[in-house]
C-alpha positions in Angstrom: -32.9 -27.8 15.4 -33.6 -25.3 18.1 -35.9 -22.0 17.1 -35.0 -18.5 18.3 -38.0 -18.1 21.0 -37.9 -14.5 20.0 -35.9 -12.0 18.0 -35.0 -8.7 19.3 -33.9 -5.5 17.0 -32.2 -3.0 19.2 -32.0 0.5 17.8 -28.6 1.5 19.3 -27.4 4.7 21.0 -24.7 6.8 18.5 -22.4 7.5 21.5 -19.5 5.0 22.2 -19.8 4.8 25.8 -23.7 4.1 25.4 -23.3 1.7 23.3 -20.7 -0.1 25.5 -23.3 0.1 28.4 -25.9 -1.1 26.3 -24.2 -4.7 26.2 -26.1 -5.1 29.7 -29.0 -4.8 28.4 -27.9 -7.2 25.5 -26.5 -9.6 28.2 -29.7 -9.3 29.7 -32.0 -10.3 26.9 -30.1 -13.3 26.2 -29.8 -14.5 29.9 -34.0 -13.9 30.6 -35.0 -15.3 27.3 -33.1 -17.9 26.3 -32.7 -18.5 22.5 -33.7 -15.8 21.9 -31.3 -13.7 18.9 -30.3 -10.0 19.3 -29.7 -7.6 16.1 -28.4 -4.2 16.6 -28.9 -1.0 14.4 -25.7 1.4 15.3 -24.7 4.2 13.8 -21.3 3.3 11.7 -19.1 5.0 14.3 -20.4 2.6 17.2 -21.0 -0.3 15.1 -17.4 -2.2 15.4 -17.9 -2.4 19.4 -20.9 -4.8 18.6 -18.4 -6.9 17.0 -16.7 -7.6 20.8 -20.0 -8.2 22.0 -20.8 -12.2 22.1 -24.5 -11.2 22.4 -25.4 -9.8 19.5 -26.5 -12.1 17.1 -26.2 -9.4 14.0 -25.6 -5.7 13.5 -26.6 -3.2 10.8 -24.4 -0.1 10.3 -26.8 2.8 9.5 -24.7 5.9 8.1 -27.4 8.6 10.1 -25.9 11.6 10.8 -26.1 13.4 14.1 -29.3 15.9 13.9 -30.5 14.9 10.3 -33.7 13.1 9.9 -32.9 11.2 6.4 -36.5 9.8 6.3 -36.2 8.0 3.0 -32.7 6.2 4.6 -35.0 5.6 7.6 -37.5 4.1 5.5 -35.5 2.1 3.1 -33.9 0.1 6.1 -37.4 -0.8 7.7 -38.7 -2.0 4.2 -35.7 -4.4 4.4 -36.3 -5.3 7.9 -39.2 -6.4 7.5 -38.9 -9.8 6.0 -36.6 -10.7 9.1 -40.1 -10.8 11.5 -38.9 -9.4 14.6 -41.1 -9.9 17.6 -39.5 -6.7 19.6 -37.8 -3.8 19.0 -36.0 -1.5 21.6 -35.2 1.8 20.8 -32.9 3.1 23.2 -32.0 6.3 21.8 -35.1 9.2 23.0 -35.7 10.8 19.7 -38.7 10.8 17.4 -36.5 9.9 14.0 -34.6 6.7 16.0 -38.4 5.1 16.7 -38.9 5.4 12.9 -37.3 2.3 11.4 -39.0 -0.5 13.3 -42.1 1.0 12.9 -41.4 1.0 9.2 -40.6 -2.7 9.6 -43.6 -3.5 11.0 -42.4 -4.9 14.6 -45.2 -5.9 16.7 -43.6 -4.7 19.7 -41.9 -1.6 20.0 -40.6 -0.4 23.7 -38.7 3.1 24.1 -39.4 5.6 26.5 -42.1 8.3 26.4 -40.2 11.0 24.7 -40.8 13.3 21.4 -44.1 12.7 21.0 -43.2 9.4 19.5 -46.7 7.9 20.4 -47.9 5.7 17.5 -44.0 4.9 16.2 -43.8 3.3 19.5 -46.9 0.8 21.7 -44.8 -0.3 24.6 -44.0 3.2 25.3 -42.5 3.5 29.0 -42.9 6.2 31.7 -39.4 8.0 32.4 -38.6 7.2 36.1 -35.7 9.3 35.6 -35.5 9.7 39.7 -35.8 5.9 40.4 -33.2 5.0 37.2 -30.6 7.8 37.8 -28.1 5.7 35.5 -28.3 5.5 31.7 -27.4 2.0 32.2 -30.4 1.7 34.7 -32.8 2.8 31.9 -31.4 0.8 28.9 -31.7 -2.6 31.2 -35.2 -1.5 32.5 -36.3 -2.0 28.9 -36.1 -5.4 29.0 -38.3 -5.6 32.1 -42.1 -6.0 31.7 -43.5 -2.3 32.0 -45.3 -3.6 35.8 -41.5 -4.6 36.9 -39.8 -2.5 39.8 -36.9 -0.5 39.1 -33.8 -2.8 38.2 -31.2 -2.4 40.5 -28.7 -4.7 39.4 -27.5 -5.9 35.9 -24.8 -8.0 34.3 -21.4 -5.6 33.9 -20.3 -4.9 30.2 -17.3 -7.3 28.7 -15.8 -6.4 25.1 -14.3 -9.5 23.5 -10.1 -7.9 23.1 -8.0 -9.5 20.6 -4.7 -9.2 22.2 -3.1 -10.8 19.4 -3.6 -7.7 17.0 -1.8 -5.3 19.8 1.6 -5.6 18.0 0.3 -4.4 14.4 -2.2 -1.4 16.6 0.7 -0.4 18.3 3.0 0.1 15.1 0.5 1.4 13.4 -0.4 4.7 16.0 3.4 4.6 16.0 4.3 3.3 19.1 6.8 0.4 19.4 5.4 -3.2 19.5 6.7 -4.1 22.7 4.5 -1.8 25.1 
């Protein structure tokens, strides 16, 4: 039997492209820390991409709407979070509310960058080199660097898992013909 030398919750970003750039930093975390397991939190509209993403161990949909801080949703998923003992959380998105759940679950290690006053929800808060990590991709793969390590300048490329052998039944269905 081998043990998970750590488990990761990610609090994902809500946009689609994020999140797709956020498999880096996924690929990342299983390549530096080997057995270790990766769960997402992504907003319900992002959520199916983690599906195509071999690195993710497990993935909660949260239904939190854009701009809405649904504190007693927020809370509820933390409480039952908690019992899963994650060593780390990430929070990649920069707002006060998305820090809220793994603090609420009680993660012993929660990295984000300083933003919103979100001192206290977060301990491994990180200083926004904004100038040396001009890419969104640079700064959500800089998270899994120790706080001391220089600005990451290279990083393993996103891949989606594609299931070409649903193409036929996508195409009819948007009402193109099956042989494109």
């Amino acid at each position: 039997m081998t043990l998970n030398l750590c488990r990761i919750l990610v609090v994902g970003p809500a946009w689609i492209g994020d999140m797709v750039m956020a498999q880096s930093l996924f690929k990342l975390l299983r390549q530096t820390r080997p057995g270790c397991s990766v769960s997402v939190i992504a907003p319900t509209v992002t959520a199916p991409l983690l599906d195509r993403m071999d690195e993710v161990s497990e993935s909660f949909p949260a239904d939190f709407k854009h701009n809405r801080l649904q504190l007693i949703d927020r809370i509820r998923l933390g409480r039952e979070l908690r019992d899963r003992k994650y060593d780390q959380a990430i929070v990649l998105p920069g707002s006060l509310k998305s820090a809220i759940v793994a603090w609420i679950a009680g993660i012993p290690v929660r990295t984000g960058y300083q933003q919103e006053l979100r001192y206290g929800l977060l301990n491994d808060l990180r200083d926004r080199q904004w100038q040396e990590l001009p890419l969104q991709v640079q700064r959500f793969v800089q998270l899994a660097q120790s706080s001391e390590s220089p600005p990451v300048q290279t990083w393993p490329e996103p891949r989606l898992k594609a299931y070409p052998e649903n193409a036929g039944s996508i195409l009819a269905e948007l009402g193109f013909p099956s042989s494109l």
